[in-house]
Backbone bond lengths (Angstrom), bond angles and torsions (degrees), N, CA, C in turn:
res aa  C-N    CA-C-N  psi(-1)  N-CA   C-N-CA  omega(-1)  CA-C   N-CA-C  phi
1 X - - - 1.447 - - 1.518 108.65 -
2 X 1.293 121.03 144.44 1.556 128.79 -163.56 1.657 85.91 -102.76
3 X 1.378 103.87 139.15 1.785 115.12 -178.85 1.514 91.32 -101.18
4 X 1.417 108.85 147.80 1.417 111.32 -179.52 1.745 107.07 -90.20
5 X 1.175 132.38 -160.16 1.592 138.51 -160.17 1.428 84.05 -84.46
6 X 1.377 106.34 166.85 1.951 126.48 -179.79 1.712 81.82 -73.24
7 X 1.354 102.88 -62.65 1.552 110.91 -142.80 1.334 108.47 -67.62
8 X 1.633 111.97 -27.33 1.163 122.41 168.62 1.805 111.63 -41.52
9 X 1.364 117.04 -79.50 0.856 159.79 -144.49 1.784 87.47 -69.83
10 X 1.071 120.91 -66.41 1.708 137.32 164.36 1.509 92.12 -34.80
11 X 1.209 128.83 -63.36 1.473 115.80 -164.81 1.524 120.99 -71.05
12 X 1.514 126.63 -33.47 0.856 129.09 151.26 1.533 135.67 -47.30
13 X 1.393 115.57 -18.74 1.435 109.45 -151.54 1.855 83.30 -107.92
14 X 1.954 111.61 -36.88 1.138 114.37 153.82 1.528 118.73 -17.72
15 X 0.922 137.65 -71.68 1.823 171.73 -132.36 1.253 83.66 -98.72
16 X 1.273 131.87 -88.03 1.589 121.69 171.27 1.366 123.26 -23.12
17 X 0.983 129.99 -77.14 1.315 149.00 -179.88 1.934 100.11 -33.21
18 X 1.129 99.92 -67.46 1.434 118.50 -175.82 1.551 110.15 -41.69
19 X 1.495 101.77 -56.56 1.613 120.67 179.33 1.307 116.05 -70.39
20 X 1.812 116.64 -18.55 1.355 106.05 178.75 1.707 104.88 -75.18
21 X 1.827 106.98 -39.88 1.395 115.46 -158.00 2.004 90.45 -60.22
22 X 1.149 110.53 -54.55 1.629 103.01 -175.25 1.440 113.10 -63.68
23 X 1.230 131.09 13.77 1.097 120.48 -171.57 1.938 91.99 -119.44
24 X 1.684 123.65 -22.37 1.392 112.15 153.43 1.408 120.30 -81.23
25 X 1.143 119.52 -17.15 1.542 112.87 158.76 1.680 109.84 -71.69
26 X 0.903 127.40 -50.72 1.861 127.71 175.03 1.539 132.90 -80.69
27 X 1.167 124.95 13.78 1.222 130.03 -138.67 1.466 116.38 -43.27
28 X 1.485 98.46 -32.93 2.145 118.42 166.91 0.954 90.93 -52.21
29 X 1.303 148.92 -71.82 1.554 139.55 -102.08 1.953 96.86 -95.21
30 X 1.641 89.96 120.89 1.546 94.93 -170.42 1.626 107.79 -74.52
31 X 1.452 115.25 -24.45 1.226 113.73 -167.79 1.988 108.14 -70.77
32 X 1.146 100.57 -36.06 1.755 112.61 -167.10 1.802 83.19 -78.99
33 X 1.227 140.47 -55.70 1.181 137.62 159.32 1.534 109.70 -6.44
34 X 0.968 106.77 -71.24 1.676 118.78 -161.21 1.276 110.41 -76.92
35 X 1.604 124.08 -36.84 1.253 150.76 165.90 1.687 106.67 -32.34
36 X 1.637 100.06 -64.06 1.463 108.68 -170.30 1.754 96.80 -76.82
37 X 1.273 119.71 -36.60 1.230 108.94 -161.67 1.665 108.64 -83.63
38 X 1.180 113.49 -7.88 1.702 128.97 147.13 1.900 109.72 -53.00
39 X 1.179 92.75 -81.89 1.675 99.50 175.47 1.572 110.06 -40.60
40 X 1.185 141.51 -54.56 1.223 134.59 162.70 0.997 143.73 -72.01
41 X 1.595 101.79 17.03 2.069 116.38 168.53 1.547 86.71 -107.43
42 X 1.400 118.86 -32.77 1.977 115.54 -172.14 1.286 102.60 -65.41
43 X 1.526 123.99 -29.09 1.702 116.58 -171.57 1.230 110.69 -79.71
44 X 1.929 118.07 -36.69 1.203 126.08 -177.51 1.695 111.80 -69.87
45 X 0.959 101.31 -32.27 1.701 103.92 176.56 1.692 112.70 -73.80
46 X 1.267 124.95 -26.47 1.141 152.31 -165.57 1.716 121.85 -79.51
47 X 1.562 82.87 -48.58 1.440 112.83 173.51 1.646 118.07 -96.75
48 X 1.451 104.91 -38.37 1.730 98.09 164.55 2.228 78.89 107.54
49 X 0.847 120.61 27.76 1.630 104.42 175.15 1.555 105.50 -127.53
50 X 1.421 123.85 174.78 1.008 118.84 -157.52 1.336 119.68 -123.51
51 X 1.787 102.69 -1.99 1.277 132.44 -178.88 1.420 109.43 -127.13
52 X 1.647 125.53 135.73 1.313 132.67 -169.23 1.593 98.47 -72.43
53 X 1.109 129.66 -46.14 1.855 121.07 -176.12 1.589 78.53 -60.69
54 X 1.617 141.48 -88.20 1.175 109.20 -136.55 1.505 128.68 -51.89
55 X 1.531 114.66 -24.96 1.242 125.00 -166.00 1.774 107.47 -71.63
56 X 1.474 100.68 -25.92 1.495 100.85 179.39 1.407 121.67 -79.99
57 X 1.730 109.54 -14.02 1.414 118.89 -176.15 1.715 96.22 -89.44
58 X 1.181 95.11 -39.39 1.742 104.38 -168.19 2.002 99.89 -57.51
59 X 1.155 110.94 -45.79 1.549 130.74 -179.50 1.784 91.79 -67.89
60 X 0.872 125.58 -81.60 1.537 108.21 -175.09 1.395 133.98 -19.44
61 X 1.762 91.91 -62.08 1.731 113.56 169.18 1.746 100.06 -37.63
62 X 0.897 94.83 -55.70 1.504 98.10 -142.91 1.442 116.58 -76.58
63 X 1.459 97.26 -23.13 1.906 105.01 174.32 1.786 94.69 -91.94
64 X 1.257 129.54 -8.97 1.609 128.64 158.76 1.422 114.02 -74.29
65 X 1.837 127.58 -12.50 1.386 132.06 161.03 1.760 90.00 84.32
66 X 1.356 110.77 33.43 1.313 128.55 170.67 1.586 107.09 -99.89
67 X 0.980 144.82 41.75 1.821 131.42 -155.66 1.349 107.38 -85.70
68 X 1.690 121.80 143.27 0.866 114.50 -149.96 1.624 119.81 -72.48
69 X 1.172 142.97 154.97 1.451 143.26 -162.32 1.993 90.56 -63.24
70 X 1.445 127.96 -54.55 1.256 124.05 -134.23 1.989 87.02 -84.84
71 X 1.527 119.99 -14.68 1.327 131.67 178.95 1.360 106.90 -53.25
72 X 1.401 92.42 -70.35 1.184 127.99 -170.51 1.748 119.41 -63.45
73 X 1.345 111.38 -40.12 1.680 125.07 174.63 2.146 92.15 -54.82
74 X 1.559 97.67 -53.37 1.623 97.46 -153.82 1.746 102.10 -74.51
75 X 0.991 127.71 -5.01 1.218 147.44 -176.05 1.610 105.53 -78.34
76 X 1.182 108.45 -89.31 2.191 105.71 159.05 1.265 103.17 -37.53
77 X 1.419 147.12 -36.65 1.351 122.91 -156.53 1.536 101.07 -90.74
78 X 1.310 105.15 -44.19 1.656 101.20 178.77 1.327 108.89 -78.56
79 X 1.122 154.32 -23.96 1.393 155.35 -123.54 1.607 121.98 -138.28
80 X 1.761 91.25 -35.63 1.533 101.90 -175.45 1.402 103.90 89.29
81 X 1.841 128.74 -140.01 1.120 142.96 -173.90 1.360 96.06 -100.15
82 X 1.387 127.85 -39.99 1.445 119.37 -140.57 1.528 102.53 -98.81
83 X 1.805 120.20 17.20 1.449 107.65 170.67 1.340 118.99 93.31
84 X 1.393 96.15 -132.51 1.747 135.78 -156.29 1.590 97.70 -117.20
85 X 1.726 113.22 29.37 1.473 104.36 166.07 1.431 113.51 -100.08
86 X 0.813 138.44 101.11 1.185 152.85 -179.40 2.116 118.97 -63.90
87 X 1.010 111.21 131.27 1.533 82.45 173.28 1.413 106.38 -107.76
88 X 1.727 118.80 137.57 1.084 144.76 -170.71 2.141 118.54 -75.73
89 X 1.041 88.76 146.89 1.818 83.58 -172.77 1.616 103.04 -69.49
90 X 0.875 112.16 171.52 1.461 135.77 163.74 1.321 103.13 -49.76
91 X 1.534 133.70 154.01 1.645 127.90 171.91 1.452 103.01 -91.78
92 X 1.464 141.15 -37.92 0.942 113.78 169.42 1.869 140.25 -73.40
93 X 1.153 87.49 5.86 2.035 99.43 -178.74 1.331 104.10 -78.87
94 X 1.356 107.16 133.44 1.689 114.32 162.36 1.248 113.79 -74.85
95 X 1.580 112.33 159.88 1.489 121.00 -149.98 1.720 86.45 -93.00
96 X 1.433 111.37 -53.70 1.041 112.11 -162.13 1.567 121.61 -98.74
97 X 1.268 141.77 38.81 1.353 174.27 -33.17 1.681 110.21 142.22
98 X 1.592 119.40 80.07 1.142 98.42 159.70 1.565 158.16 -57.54
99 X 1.184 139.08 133.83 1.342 101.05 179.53 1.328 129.55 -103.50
100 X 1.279 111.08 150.76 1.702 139.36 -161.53 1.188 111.34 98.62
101 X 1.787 129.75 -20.95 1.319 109.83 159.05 1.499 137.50 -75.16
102 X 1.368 102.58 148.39 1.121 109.54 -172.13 1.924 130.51 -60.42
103 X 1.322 123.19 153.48 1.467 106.62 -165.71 1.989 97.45 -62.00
C-alpha cells in the first residue's frame, strides 16, 4: 500500500479535528454534520480504513513515524525494499490496447 504525504495527511486530520470540535458545539447543524463526515471519508480513503475512528488512529500512528505493522509487513512483501517503485511501460505501448487484437 502507497502511504500518502506526512503533511498531506497532517492537514486532513487538522480538518477533522476542527470539524469534530464544531460539530460538539453544533450538534443540529446539518451542514458542520456533513462537513466532518466529509473529513472522515478523506482520512479513510487516505489511510486505506473503512471506519473514520480507525483512519484517525491509523493517521496519528503514522504522522508519529509509528506506521502500522500489517501496512508496512504488506508493503516488503509486495514491493521488496524499494517501496512505491513501480516499473513503468515501455513509451511506445498503448495504454489502452487489447491483447490478441489485432492493430
Amino acid at each position: 500500500m502507497l502511504l500518502p504525504a506526512k503533511a498531506e495527511v497532517a492537514r486532513h486530520l487538522e480538518q477533522y479535528r476542527a470539524w469534530e470540535r464544531l460539530l460538539l458545539v453544533a450538534p443540529a447543524d446539518h451542514t458542520v454534520r456533513g462537513n466532518f463526515e466529509n473529513a472522515g471519508y478523506t482520512l479513510c480513503v487516505l489511510m486505506g480504513k473503512r471506519c473514520a475512528r480507525e483512519a484517525v488512529d491509523a493517521a496519528e500512528h503514522y504522522l508519529r513515524d509509528e506506521a502500522p505493522a500489517a501496512a508496512l509487513s504488506s508493503m516488503t512483501v509486495a514491493h521488496g525494499t524499494r517501496g512505491s517503485q513501480l516499473p513503468q511501460e515501455p513509451q511506445g505501448r498503448k495504454a489502452g490496447r487489447a491483447v490478441g487484437r489485432r492493430p
